[in-house]
Every structure is written in structure tokens, then in C-alpha cells.
C-alpha positions as CSV (number, residue, x, y, z in Angstrom):
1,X,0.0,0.0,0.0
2,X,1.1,3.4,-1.1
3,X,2.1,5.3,2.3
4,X,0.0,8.7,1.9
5,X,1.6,12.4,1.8
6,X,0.4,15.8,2.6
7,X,-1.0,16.0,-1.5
8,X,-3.4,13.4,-0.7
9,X,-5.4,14.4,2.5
10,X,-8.4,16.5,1.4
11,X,-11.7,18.1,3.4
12,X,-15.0,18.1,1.9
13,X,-17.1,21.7,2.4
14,X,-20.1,20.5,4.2
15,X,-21.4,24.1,4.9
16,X,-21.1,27.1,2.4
17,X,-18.8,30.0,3.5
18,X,-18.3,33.1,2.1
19,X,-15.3,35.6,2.6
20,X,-16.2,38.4,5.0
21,X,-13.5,41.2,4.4
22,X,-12.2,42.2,1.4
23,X,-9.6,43.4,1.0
24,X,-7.5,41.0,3.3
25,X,-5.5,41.9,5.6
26,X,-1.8,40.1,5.5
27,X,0.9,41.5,8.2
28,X,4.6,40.8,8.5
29,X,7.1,39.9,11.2
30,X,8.0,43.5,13.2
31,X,4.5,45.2,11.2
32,X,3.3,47.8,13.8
33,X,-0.8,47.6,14.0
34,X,-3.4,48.9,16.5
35,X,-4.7,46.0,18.8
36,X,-8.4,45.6,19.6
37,X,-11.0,43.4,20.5
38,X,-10.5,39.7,21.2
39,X,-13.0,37.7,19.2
40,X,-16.2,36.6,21.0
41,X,-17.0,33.9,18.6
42,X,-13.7,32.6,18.2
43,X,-11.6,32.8,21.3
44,X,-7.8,33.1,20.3
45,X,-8.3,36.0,17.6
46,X,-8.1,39.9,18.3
47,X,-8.7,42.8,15.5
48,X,-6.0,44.5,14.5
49,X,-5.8,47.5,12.4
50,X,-2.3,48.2,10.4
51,X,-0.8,51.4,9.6
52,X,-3.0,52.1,6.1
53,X,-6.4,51.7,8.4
54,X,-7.0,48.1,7.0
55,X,-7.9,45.9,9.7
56,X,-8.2,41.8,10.4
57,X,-8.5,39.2,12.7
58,X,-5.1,37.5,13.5
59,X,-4.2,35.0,16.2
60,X,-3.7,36.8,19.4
61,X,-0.9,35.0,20.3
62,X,1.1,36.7,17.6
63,X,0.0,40.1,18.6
64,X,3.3,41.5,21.1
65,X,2.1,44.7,21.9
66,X,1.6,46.7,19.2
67,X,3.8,44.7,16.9
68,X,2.9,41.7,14.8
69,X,5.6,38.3,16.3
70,X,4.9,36.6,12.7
71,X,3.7,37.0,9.3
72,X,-0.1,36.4,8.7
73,X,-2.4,36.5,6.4
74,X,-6.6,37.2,6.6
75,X,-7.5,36.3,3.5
76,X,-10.9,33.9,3.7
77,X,-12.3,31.3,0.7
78,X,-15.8,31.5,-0.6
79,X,-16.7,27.5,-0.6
80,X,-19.9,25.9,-1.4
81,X,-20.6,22.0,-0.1
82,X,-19.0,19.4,-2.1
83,X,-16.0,21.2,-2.7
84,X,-12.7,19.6,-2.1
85,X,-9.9,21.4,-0.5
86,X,-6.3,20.5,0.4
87,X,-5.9,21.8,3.9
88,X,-2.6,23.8,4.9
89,X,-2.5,24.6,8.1
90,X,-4.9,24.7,11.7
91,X,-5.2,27.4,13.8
92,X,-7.6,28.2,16.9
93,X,-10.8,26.6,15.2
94,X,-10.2,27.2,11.2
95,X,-8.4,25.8,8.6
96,X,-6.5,27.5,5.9
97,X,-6.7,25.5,2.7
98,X,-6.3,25.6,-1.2
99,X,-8.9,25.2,-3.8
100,X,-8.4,23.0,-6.4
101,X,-8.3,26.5,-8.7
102,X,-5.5,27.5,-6.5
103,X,-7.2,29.8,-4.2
104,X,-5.7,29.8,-0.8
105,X,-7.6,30.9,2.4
106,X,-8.7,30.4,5.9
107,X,-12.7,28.5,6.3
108,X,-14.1,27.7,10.0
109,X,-13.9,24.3,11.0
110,X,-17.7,23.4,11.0
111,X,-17.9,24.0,7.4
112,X,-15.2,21.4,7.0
113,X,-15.5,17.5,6.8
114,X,-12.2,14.8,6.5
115,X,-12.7,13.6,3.2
């Protein structure tokens, strides 16, 4: 049996999503920003707002201050059920994952499925 790799696990959209902020907001290691409110909804994320008056959520943990610890990017993907995604990374109740058109961006959890 073929031992499996990262380009074969997929998730299945079981609920539709659709991106909430555009543009996104992507900040870089040292980035100074305006801390806000931790997220309600999703414990672990706080608004920020960076220096051109775009704001985001980000992990909290990576907010020191008012200076972003690591690079991060916002940027959501529209999904509708049945699509199949490669997911990238987990963080604090979402998954960032790539579209099979290349699209890469974060989705909550509950919309997601193991495939």
C-alpha cells in the first residue's frame, strides 16, 4: 500500500462560507498595528488594524504589543458543499486550505468535513 503524503489528504465543504473582508488583511514579522477586540466567537483571535487603516482578525498570540511576532495573512475562501480542498494549516478553530483553482484561504472548521 502506497504510504500517503500531505498531497493526498483532502476536506469536503459541508457548509457554504463566504469571505467576510475584502480586501485581506496580510501583516509581516516587526508590522506595527493597533490592537483591539478579542473575538467573541472565536476565542484566540483579536482585531488589528495596520498602519494604512486596513484591519483583520489574526491570532492573538502573535499580537506582542503593538507589533505583529509573525507574518499572517486574513484572506478567507468563498466554498460551497462538495468542494474539495487540500488543507494547509490549523489554527484556533479554522483551517487554511487551497482550492483545487488554486485559491488559498482560511474557512471555520464546521464547514469542513475529513474527506
Amino acid at each position: 500500500m502506497a504510504q500517503s503524503t500531505p498531497d493526498d489528504i483532502k476536506v469536503r465543504v459541508v457548509k457554504p462560507w463566504r469571505a467576510t473582508y475584502s480586501p485581506a488583511l496580510a501583516v509581516t514579522a516587526g508590522e506595527r498595528v493597533t490592537p483591539g477586540r478579542v473575538d467573541d466567537d472565536y476565542p484566540g483571535w483579536q482585531w488589528v488594524v495596520n498602519s494604512g487603516d486596513l484591519g483583520g482578525w489574526v491570532p492573538a498570540d502573535i499580537v506582542d504589543g503593538s507589533q505583529i511576532a509573525e507574518q499572517f495573512d486574513t484572506a478567507e475562501l468563498t466554498v460551497t458543499p462538495g468542494d474539495l480542498l487540500a488543507p494547509l494549516e490549523h489554527r484556533l478553530g479554522w483551517t487554511r486550505c487551497q482550492a483545487q483553482d488554486g485559491r488559498i484561504g482560511w474557512i471555520p472548521d464546521p464547514c469542513l468535513t475529513a474527506d
